[in-house]
C-alpha positions in Angstrom: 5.5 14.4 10.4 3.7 16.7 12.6 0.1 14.7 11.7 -2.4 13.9 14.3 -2.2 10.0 15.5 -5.5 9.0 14.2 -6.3 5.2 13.6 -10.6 6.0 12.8 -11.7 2.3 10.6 -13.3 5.0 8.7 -10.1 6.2 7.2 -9.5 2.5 5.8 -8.9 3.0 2.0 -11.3 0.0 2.0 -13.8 2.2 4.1 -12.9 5.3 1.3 -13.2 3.0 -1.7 -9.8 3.5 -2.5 -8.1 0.4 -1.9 -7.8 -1.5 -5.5 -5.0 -1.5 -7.4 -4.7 -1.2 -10.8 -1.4 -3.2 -10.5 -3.7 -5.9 -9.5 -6.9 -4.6 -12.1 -5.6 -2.9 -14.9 -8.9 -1.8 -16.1 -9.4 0.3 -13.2 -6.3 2.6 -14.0 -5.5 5.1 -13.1 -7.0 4.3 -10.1 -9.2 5.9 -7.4 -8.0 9.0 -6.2 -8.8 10.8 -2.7 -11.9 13.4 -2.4 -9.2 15.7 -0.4 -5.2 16.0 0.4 -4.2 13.5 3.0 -1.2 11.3 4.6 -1.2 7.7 2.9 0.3 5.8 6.6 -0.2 2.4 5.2 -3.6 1.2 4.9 -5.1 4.4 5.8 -5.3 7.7 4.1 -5.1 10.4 7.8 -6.1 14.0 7.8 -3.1 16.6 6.7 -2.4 20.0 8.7 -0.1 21.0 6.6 0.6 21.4 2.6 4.2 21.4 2.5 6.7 18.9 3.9 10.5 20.8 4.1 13.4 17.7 3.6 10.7 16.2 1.1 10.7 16.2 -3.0 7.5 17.6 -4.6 6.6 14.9 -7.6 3.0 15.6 -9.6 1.2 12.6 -10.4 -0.6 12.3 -13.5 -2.0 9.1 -13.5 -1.8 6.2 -10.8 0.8 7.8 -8.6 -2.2 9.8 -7.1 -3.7 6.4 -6.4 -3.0 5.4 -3.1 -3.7 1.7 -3.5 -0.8 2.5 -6.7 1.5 3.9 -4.2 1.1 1.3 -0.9 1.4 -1.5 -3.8 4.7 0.0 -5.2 6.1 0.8 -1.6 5.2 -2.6 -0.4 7.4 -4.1 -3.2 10.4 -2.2 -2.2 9.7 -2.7 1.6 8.8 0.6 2.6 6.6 1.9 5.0 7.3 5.6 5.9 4.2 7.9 5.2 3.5 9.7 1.8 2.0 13.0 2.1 -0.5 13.8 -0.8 -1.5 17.4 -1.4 -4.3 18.5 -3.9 -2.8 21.6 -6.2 -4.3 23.4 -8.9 -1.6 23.4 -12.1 -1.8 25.5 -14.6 0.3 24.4 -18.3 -0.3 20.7 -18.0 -3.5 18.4 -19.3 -3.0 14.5 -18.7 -2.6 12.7 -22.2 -2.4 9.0 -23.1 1.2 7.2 -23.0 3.1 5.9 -26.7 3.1 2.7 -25.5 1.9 -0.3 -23.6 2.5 -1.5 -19.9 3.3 -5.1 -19.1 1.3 -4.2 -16.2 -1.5 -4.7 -19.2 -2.6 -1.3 -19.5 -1.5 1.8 -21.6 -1.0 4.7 -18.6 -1.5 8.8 -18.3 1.3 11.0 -19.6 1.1 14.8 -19.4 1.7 17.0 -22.4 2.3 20.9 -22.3 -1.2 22.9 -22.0 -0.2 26.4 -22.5 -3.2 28.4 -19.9 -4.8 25.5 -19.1 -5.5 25.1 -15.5 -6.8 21.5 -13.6 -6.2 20.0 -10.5 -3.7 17.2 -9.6 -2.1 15.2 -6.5 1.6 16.3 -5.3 3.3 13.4 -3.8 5.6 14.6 -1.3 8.8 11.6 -1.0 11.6 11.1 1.0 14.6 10.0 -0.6 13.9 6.2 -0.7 10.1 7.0 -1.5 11.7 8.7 -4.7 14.0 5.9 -5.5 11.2 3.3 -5.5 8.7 5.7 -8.0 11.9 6.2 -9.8 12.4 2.7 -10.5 9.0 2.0 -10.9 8.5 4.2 -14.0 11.8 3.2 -15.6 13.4 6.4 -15.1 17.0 4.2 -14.0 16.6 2.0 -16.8 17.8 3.3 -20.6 15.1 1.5 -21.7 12.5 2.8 -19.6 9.4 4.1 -20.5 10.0 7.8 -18.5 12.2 10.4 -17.3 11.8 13.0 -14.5 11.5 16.2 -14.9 11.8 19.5 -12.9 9.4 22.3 -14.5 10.2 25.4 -14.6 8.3 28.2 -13.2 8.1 29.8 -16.3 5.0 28.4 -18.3 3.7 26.5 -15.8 2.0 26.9 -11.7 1.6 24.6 -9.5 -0.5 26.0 -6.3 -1.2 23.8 -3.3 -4.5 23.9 -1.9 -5.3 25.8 0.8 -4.5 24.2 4.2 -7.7 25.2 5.8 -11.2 26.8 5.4 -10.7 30.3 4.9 -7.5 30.1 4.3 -5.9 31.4 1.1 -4.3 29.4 -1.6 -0.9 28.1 -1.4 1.9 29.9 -2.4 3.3 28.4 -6.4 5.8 25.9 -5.5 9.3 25.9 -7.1 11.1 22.9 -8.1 8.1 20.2 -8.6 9.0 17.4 -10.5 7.3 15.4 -13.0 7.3 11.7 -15.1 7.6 12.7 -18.8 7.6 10.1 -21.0 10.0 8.7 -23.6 8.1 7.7 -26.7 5.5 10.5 -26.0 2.0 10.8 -26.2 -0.8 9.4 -28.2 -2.7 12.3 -31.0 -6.2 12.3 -31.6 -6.0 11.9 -35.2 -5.3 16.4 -35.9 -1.4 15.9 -34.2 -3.3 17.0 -30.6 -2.3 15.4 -27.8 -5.5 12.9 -26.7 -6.5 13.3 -23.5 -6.8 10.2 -20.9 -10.1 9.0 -20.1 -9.5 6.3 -18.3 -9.1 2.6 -19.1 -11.8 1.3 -20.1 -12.7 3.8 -22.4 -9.5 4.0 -23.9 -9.0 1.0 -24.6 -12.5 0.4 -26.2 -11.8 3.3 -28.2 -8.0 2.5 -29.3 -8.7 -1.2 -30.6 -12.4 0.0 -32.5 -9.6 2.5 -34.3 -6.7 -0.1 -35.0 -7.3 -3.5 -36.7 -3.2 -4.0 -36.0 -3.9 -3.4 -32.0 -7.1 -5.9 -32.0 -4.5 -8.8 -33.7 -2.2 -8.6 -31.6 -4.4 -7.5 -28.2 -8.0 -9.3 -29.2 -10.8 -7.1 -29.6 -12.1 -6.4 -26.2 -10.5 -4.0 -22.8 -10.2 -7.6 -21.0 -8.5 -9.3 -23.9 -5.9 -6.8 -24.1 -5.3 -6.8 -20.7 -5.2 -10.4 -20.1 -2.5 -10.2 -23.0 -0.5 -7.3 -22.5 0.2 -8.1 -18.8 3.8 -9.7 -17.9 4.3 -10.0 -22.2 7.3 -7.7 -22.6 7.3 -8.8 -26.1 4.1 -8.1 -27.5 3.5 -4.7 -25.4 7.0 -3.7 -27.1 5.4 -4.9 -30.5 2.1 -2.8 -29.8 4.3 0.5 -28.8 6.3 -0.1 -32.1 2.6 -0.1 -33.9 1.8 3.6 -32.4 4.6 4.7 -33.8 4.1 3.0 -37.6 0.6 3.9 -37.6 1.4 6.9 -36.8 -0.3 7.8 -33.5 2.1 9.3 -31.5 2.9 12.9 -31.0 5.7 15.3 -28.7 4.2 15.8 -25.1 6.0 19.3 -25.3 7.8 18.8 -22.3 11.1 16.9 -23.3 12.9 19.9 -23.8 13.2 20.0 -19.7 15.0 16.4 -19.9 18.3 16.8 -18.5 19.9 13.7 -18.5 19.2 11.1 -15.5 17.0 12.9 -12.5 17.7 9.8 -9.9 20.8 11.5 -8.3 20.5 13.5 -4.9 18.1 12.7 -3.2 16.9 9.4 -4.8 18.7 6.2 -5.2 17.4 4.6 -7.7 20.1 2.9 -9.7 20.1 0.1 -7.2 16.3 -0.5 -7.4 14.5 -1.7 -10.6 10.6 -2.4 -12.0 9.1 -5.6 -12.6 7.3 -4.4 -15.9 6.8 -0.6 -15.6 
């Protein structure tokens, strides 16, 4: 890709404090997310020269997709191993809210909503085709019963700006065509119809069962309990996503008017590849 052929043990995502999961520890979602852009080549996270990748499909990640433990845990289970480019940029019409409903992965994941003006900084994800396929399938986008679709923003509204490439150097140019995971049963409200923001796990979860005696039957009353019960139970995560909705928690992200229909065609694949739980 152009990158320098660097092997330092110091880019380790061990030696970064990057390397868990929270596939493997839910209560660390959405993850650990790089200081600085870089090229995720298995276990290590190498210095990028550049900010754009030509051939490549620009995806922003909201949540655990700028995680690259996330992203070498979901490529691993689809057997892949080609470097994913990650590019800081700062966005402009997006904040990161709070899913409608549960993972059996046991945790309840980042959604953005529309944020007219508002300006913050996220990860791009640059992906090749079969890169694309795997996140694809991964966040239920092939399934009909999936938790999210894809998106393609439009430049009106919102601006997505890659970061510089070097010191000195000016700001990226906007980007054009960036997609993005929007989901299905929307967002969680904080209470006045707003969007709630995601503070991470922990928090959330603390907060969302002190608020819900429904959640803390069917989830117990602590962020370990739920986990320990919402991971691999299809069932009860459907039945605590069904509870948003009745107690009436959920709210339009603003962005499902720029669903059109499936997004996995050219250049992903992803009909042929499927989640374990999303």
């Amino acid at each position: 890709m152009g990158e320098p052929r660097q092997h330092p043990a110091d880019r380790t995502l061990e030696a970064l404090g990057l390397s868990v999961a929270p596939r493997e520890h839910p209560l660390v979602y959405p993850g650990a997310w790089p200081a600085e852009s870089g090229l995720l080549d298995g276990d290590r996270l190498l210095p990028l020269t550049r900010r754009t990748f030509p051939g490549r499909v620009p995806v922003l990640a909201v949540g655990s997709n700028a995680s690259p433990a996330q992203l070498r845990h979901k490529m691993r289970q689809y057997e892949l191993s080609s470097p994913i480019p990650l590019v800081k940029a700062r966005v402009t019409g997006l904040e990161i809210g709070v899913s409608a409903h549960l993972s059996a992965l046991g945790y309840v994941s980042a959604s953005p909503f529309r944020a007219p003006g508002h300006t913050r900084e996220l990860f791009i994800t640059w992906l090749d085709p079969a890169q694309l396929a795997a996140i694809d399938a991964s966040e239920g986008v092939t399934r009909p019963s999936g938790a999210y679709d894809r998106v393609l923003l439009p430049s009106t509204g919102f601006r997505v700006e890659p970061e510089p490439s070097g010191p000195g150097e000016l700001g990226g140019r906007p980007l054009d065509g960036v997609h993005l995971y929007v989901n299905r049963h929307g967002v969680l409200q904080d209470g006045t119809g707003t969007p709630r923001e995601h503070p991470g796990e922990r928090r959330l979860l603390t907060e969302l069962l002190a608020e819900s005696p429904g959640l803390r039957k069917l989830f117990g009353a602590t962020p370990e309990e739920f986990c320990s019960r919402a991971r691999g139970d299809l069932r009860l995560c459907a039945e605590g996503t069904r509870l948003f909705a009745r107690e009436g928690r959920t709210t339009a992200s603003g962005l499902e008017k720029y669903v059109r229909g499936q997004q996995t065609g050219s250049p992903g694949t992803g009909e042929s590849l499927s989640p374990p739980w999303m």
